[in-house]
N, C-alpha and C positions, 0 to 999 in steps of 0.2 A: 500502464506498465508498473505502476507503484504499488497498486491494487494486487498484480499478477505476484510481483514479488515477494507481497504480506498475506497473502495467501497462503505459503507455505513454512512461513516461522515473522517471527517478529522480527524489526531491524531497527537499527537505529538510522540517522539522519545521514551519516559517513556512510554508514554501508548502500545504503539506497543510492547514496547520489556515485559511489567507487560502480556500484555494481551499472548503474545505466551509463555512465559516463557523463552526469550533470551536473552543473555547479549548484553547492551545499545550498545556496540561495533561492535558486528555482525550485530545487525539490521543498526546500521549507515552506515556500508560498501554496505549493500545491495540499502540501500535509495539510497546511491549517485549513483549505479549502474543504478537503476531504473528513476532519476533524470534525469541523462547523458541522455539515452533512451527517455525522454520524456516522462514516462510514468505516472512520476507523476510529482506533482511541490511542491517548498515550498514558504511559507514563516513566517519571522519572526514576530513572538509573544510575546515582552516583551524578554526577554532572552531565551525562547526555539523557536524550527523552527517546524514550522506544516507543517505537509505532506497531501495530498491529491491527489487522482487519475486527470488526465490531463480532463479537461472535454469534450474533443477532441477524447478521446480514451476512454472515460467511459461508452459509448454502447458498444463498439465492445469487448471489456473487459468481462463486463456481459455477453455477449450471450457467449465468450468462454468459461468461467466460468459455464454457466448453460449447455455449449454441452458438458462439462467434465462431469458432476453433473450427465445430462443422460447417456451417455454411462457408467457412473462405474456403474447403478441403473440397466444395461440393460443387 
C-alpha cells in the first residue's frame, strides 16, 4: 500500500501513515526496509524526509501493481 501510494506523487512520513491509517512508527520501519531495497528513495524537506518510489523501478512497479489489479478483477 505504501508502494501504491508513492506511485503517484512523493509523500512525506505523516501523509502515508494519515492516508493508511498507521502509526508514524510502522510506516517508518517499513520506509527504511523499502529504502534499504532501493525501492524507494528519500530526501530531506526542511525537517521532514519525503519518500518516493526509485524512478528506476517505477515501471516495473506499476505493471506489477496493474498484473495484481487484473488477476484479483479475473
Amino acid at each position: 500500500l505504501i508502494i501504491d501510494l508513492l506511485l503517484t506523487t512523493e509523500r512525506s512520513v505523516d501523509s502515508i501513515s494519515f492516508q493508511l491509517a498507521l502509526p508514524q512508527a510502522v510506516v517508518s520501519q517499513h520506509l527504511k526496509i523499502l529504502a534499504r531495497s532501493e525501492l524507494v528513495r528519500c530526501h530531506q524537506q526542511g525537517r521532514q524526509r519525503i519518500y518516493g518510489v526509485h524512478r528506476k523501478h517505477a515501471l516495473l512497479i506499476g505493471l506489477i501493481f496493474e498484473l495484481m489489479t487484473e488477476k484479483g478483477n479475473g
